[in-house]
N, C-alpha and C positions, 0 to 999 in steps of 0.2 A: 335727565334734568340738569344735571350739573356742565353737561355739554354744552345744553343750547343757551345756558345761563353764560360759559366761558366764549361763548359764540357772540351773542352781544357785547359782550368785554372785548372782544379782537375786532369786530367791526368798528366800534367806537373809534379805537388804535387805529384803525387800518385809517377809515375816513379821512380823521383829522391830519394825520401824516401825507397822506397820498394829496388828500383832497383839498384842502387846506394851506399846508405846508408847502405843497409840491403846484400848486395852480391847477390843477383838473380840472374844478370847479368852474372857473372861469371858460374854460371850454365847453364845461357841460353842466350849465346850471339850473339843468331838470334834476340833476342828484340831488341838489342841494334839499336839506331837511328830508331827504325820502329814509332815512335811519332812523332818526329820530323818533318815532316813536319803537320802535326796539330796543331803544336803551332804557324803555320802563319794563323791559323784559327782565332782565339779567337777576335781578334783587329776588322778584316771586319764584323763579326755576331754581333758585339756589336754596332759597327755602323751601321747593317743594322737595326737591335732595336730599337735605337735612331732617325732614318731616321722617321722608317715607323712606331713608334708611334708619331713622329710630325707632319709628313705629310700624316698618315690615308691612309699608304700605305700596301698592304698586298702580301706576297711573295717577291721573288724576281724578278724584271727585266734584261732581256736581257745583257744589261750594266753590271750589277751586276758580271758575271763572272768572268769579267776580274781580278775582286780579290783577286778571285784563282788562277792566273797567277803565283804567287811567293809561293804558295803551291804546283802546277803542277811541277814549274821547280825543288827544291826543291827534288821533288821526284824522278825525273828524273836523277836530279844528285847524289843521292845515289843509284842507280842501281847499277856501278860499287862496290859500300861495300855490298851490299848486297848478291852480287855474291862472296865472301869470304867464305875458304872453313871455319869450324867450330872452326878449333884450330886457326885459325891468328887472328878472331874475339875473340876468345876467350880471347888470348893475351892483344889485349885491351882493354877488359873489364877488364883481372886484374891489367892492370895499372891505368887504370880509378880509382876502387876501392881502390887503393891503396893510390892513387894523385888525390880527387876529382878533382884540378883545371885541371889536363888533359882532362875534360870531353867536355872542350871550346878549345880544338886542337886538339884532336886525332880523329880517325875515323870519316873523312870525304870522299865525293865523290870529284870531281873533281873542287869544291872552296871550300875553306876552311871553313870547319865550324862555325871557328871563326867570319866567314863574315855572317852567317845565324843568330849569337845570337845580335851581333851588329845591322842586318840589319833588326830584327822581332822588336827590342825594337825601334829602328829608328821609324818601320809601327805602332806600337802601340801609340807613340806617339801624332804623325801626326795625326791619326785617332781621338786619344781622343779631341786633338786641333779643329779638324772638329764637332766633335760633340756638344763641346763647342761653335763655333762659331753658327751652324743650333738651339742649343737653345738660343742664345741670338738673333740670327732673327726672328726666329718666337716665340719663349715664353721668349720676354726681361722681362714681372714681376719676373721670376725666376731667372733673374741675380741680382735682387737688393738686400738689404738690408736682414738679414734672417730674418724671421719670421715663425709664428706658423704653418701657411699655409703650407709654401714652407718644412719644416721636417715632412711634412708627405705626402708629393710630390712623388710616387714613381720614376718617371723618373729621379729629382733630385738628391735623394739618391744614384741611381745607378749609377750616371754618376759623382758623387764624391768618393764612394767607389771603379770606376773602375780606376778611375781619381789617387786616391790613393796607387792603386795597378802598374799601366805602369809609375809612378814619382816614388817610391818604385822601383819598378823593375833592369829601369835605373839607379838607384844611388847603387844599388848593383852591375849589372854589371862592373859600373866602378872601386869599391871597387876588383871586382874579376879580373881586366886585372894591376890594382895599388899595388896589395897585393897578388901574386902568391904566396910569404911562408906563408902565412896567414892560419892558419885550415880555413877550410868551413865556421866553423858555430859557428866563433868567432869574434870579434870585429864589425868593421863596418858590414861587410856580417850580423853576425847576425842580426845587427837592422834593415837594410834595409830588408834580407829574409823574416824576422819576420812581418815586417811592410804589403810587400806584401801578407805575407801568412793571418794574419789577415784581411785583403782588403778583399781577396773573399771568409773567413770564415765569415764575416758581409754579402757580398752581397748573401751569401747560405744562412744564417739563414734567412735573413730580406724577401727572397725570400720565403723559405720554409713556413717560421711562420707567416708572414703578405700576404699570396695571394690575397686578398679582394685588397688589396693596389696596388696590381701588376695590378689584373684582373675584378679591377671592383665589386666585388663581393660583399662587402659592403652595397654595396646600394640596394642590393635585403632584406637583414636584416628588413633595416629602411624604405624601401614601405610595408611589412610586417605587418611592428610595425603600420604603418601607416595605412594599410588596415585593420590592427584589430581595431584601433581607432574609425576609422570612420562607422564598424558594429555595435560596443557598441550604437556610437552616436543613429542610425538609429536606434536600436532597441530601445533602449532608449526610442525615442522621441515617436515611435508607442504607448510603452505603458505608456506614460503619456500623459492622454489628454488637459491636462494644456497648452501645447507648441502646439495644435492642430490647434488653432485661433493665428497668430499672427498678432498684431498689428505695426500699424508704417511699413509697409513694404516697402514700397517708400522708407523710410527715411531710412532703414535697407539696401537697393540694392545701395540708392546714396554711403553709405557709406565702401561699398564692393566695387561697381567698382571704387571709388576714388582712396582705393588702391592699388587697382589691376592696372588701369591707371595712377596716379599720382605718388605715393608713388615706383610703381615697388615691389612690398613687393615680386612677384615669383619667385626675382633673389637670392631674402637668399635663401642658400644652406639649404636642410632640416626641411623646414617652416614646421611645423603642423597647425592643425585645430584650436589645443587650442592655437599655437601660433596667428595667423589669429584673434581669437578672442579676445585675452586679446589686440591687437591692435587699435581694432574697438569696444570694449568694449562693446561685446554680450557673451553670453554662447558659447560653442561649438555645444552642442545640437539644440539650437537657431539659429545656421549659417550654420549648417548642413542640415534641412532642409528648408531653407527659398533657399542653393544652390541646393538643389533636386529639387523640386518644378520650382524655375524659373530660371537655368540652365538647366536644364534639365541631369544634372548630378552629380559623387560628389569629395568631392573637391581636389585629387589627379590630377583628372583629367582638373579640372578646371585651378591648376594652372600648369602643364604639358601643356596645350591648350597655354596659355598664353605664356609660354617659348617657346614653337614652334615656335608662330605668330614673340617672338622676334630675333628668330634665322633668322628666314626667311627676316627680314629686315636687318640684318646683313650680311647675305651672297648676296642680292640683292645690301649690298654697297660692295661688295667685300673684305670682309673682310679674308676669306683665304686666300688672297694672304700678310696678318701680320701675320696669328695666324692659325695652323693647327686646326682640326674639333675637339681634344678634348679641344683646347683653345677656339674653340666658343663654345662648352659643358658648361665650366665652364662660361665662361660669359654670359650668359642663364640660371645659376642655376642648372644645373644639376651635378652630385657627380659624374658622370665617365662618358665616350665617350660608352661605351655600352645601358646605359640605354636613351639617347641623340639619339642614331643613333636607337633605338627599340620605342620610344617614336616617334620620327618623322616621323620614313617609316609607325608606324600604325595609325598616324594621314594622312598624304600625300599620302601614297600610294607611296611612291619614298624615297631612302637616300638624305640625305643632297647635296651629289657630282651632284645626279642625280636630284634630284632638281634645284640646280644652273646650271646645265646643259642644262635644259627646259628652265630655265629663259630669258639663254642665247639666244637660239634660237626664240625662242618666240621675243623678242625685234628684 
């Protein structure tokens, strides 16, 4: 979604630079307006983005259509230019090129153009406003105050730097209907173009060079680093037989499940072994296997086990219906909605949706 939303934001760029700027058009003035209605794309995929990663929604619904309605008609109503023989389009493409600002009056189908550039930055808006509003319903901690958390938020980011680009946008078009003798890509236009064209050269790079952020991906890293941790410990502990007998083991377990029960210690994000331990003031090696032993398993899993039990008391209060599934992710401690919804179905046997779903029936 957010691709092919950043995908009409680069064609837009691409166009008017190549095509435009550069005279292409003038060669080939069958291009001309054939974008055009993709640029009433961009606004609905960013919102379907936003939608279906807060509400752990995937694809599109039925519904969803209708918001291609003002793309469909759009196309519709350039039929009539497109049926133009090759010289009359061509004609204005070399007015275009001559008089950027004719590029927002001429060659239109049967409403005026001028009404499609007005009425997409209108959809853009509206949209961003919605998306704003479905994150302050279900993920209000991201409306407050910034912090360290929330700049490394991908859904945040995106939804300021697109935020950036449709307020940008808007404030160049009104520079470009206020300031017809104005060159293009001078004065105010410049800084507002400028402004939105950096928008979605941040939201490509942040995309391209941070994916972990985007898709989760991170946190297979840091189960890694983790899973390598905890073979050292193991082997470790096999070949010293010092740590073979331990003592005080009562007194070792009350003070694991203390904080595992009281303390909540599974909800830090990225807990290790040795953090576990320098807590409860044992070795790592030393907690390692005393959780082998009488868990019967180790301590990835131990505290993933944990964070399930406490997700599943959370959605038993209904708690999706505040905070979409990666906001119960992160309140459970887990780094991303992928490892949260693969962690659960392989404990459960069921997703989270389909869990709360049995619940329901079951009652």
């Amino acid at each position: 979604m957010l691709g092919i939303s950043l995908f009409c934001y680069n064609i837009s760029l691409l166009v008017y630079f190549l095509w435009f700027e550069n005279g292409y058009i003038v060669d080939h003035p069958h291009s001309l307006r054939s974008m055009s209605p993709l640029m009433y794309l961009n606004a609905p995929f960013f919102f379907f983005y936003i939608r279906n990663s807060l509400k752990n929604i995937n694809g599109l619904k039925k519904a969803d259509y209708l918001h291609f309605i003002p793309a469909f008609v759009h196309f519709l109503d350039l039929i009539p230019f497109y049926l133009l023989s090759f010289e009359e389009k061509q004609e204005i493409a070399k007015a275009i090129f001559l008089n950027k600002n004719l590029l927002y009056y001429v060659g239109s189908g049967l409403i005026p153009i001028s009404f499609h550039y007005l009425f997409r930055l209108a959809l853009q808006l509206i949209y961003f406003c919605y998306c704003v509003y479905l994150l302050k319903k279900l993920r209000p901690q991201l409306m407050t105050l910034m912090n360290k958390e929330k700049l490394g938020n991908w859904l945040f980011i995106s939804l300021v730097l697109m935020g950036g680009v449709a307020v940008s946008n808007f404030f160049y078009m009104i520079a470009c209907y206020f300031g017809e003798n104005q060159h293009q890509l001078s004065g105010a236009k410049l800084i507002f173009s400028s402004m939105g064209t950096l928008g979605i050269l941040c939201l490509n790079l942040y995309i391209n060079f941070n994916p972990e952020r985007v898709y989760g991906y991170f946190n297979k890293d840091a189960d890694q680093k983790n899973a390598e941790k905890e073979s050292i410990v193991k082997t470790s502990a096999l070949e010293n037989p010092v740590i073979a007998e331990i003592k005080d083991t009562d007194l070792l377990l009350e003070k694991i499940r203390y904080a595992l029960h009281e303390e909540q210690v599974f909800l830090n994000k990225g807990i290790t072994i040795v953090d576990f331990g320098k807590r409860i003031g044992v070795s790592p090696k030393l907690l390692s296997t005393v959780i082998n032993r009488k868990f019967e398993t180790n301590f990835n899993e131990l505290i993933n086990n944990y964070r399930v039990d406490y997700a599943k008391d959370l959605l038993e209060k209904n708690i999706l219906e505040r905070y979409s599934i990666e906001g119960l992710a992160n309140m459970a401690g887990f780094n991303s909605r992928i490892t949260f919804f693969n962690v659960f179905k392989k404990k459960e046997g069921l997703s989270p949706s389909e869990y709360l779903k049995r619940s329901i029936t079951v009652d």
